[in-house]
C-alpha positions in Angstrom: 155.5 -171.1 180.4 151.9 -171.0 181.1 149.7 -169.9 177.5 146.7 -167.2 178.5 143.4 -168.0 177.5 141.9 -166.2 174.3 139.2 -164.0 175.9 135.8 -165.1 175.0 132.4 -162.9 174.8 129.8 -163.6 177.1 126.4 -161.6 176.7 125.9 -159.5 180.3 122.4 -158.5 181.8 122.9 -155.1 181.2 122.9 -155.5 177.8 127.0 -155.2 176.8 129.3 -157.8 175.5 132.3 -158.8 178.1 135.2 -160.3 177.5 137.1 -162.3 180.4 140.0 -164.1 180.2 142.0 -165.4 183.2 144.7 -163.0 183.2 142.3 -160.2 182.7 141.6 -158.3 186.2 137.9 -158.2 186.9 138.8 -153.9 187.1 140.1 -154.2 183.7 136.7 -155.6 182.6 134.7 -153.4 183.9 136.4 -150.7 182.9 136.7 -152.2 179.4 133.0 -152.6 179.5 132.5 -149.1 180.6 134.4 -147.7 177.7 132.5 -149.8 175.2 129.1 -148.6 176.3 130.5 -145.1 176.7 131.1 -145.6 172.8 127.5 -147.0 172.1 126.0 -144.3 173.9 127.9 -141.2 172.3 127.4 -143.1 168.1 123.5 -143.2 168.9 123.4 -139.7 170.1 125.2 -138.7 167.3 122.9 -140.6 164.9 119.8 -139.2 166.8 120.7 -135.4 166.3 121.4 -136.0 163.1 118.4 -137.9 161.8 116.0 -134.9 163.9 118.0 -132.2 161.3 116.6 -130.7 158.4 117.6 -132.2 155.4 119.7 -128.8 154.3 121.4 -128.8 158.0 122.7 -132.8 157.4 124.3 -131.9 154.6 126.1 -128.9 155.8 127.2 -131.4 158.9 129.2 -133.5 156.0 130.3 -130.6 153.1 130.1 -127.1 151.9 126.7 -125.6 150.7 127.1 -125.6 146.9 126.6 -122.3 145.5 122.4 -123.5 144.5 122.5 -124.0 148.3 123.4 -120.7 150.0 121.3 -118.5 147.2 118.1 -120.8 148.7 119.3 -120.2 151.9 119.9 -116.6 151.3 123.2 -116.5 152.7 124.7 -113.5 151.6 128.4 -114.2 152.8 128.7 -117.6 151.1 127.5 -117.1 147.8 130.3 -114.2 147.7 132.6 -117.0 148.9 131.6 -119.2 146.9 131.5 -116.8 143.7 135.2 -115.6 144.5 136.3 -119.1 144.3 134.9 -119.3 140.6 131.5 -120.6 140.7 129.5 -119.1 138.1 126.3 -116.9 139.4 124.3 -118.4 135.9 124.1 -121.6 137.1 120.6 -123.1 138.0 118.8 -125.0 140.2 117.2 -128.5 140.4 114.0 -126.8 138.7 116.3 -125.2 135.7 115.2 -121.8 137.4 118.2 -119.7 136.8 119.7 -118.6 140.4 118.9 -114.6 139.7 115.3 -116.0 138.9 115.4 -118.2 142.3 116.3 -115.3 144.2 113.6 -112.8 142.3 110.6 -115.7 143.3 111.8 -115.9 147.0 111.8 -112.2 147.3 115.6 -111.9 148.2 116.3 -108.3 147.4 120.2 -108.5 148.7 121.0 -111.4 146.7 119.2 -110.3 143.5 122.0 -107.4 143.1 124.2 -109.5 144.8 124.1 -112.1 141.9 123.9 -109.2 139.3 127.0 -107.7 140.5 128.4 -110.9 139.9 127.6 -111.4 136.7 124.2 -112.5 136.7 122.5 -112.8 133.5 119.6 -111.4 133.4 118.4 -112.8 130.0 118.8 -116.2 131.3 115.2 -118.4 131.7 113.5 -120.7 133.2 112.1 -123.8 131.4 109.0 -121.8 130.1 111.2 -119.0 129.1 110.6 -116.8 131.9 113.0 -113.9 132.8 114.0 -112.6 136.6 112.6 -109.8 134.7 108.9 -111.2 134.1 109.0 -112.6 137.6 110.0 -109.6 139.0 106.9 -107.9 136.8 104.5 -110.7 138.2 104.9 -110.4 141.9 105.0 -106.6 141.6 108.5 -106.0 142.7 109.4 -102.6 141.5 112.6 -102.4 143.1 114.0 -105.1 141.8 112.6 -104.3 138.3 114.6 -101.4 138.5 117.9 -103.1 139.8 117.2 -105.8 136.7 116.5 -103.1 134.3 120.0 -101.1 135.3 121.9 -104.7 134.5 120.4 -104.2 131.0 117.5 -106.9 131.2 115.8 -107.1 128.1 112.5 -105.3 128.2 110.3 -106.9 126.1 111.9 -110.4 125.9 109.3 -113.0 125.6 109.0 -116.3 127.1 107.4 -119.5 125.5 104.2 -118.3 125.2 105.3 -114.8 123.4 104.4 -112.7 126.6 106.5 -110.0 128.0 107.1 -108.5 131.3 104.5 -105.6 130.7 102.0 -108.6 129.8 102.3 -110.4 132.9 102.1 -107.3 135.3 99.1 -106.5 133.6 97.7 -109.5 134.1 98.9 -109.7 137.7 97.5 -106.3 138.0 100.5 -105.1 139.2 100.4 -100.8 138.4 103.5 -99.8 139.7 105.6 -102.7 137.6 103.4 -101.9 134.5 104.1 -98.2 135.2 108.1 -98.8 135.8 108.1 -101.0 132.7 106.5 -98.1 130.5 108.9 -95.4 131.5 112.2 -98.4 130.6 110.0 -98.3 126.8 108.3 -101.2 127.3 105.7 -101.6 123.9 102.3 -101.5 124.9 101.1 -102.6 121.7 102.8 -106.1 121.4 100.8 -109.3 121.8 101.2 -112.7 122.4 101.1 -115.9 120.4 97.3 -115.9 121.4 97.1 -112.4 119.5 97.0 -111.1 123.1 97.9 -107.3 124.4 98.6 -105.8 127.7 96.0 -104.3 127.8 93.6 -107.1 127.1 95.2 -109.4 129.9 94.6 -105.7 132.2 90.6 -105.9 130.8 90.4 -109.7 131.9 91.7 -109.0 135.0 89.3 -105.7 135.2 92.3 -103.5 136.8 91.1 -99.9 136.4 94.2 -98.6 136.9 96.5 -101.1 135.0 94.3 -100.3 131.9 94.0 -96.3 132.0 98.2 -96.5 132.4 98.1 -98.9 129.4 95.7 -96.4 127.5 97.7 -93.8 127.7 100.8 -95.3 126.5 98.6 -95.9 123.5 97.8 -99.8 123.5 94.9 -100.9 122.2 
């Protein structure tokens, strides 16, 4: 009985690897060859797209978002997912910004009373103490003052630096979140560790209007 050849590789000119042996049909080469550089082809394509992704679109390629990941993506639908499933909404980022104060500095309205209906804290800091509350205060959102405010945020809680949510709109000059914070009973009169008012941040700033709503809420 006659043994067959182990097949051998020989380098082609087109640039594959073929592999003849004597009982090997020269259409089963090629057609071997073919499939091989079919292969090839569709790996490096593969590798291309993925390499031209954004770095949050590769990873959603190979697993779930985490629940850090769809509150920075805003996606509404998967943080509820993701929240029904068990993960806890007072977790925080990679910056130890609580996700409710995340979603406060990107301006995501949706997922700020999204995250408070799901238990959100909205004591919870960041690493210099600051609330959703006193971010909220320092970009001048109102609305979501109020939403934070209605989850029982604490008013005059202080961060690192002794300063309330009152102090940094008025030093912001933000009027309508120093004038929401007044009506919730924010103290007018409290200072800083710097000895430091409201209304002295307002004066610095020379805000008109922060300082006349300060003044009549009796700081001094």
């Amino acid at each position: 009985m006659r043994r067959l050849s182990s097949p051998c590789p020989r380098w082609s000119s087109h640039g594959g690897i073929r592999y003849t042996a004597r009982n090997v049909a020269p259409g089963k080469k090629r057609n071997r060859l073919v499939t091989r550089r079919h292969a090839i082809a569709l790996a490096t394509a593969a590798l291309l797209v993925t390499a031209a992704l954004p770095a949050a679109a590769q990873i959603s390629l190979f697993q779930a978002p985490t629940l850090v990941e769809a509150v920075a993506r805003n996606d509404l639908n998967q943080v509820r997912a993701l929240v029904l499933k068990g993960d806890s909404p007072n977790m925080s980022d990679s910056q130890g910004r609580p996700l409710l104060v995340a979603a406060v500095t990107a301006g995501q309205q949706e997922m700020v009373q999204l995250l408070l209906d799901s238990g959100a804290q909205p004591a919870r800091a960041d690493r210099v103490g600051n609330t959703a509350l006193h971010w909220a205060a320092q970009e001048g959102e109102s609305e979501m003052i109020d939403m934070l405010l209605k989850k029982n945020a604490k008013v005059d809680q202080e961060n690192k630096q002794g300063m309330t949510a009152l102090m940094i709109a008025a030093r912001h000059g933000q009027a309508a979140a120093v004038e929401r914070l007044l009506k919730a009973g924010a103290r007018a009169d409290a200072v800083d560790f710097t000895g430091r008012s409201a209304l002295s941040w307002a004066e610095d700033g020379r805000n008109a209007r922060v300082t006349n709503l300060l003044r009549k809420a009796g700081a001094h």
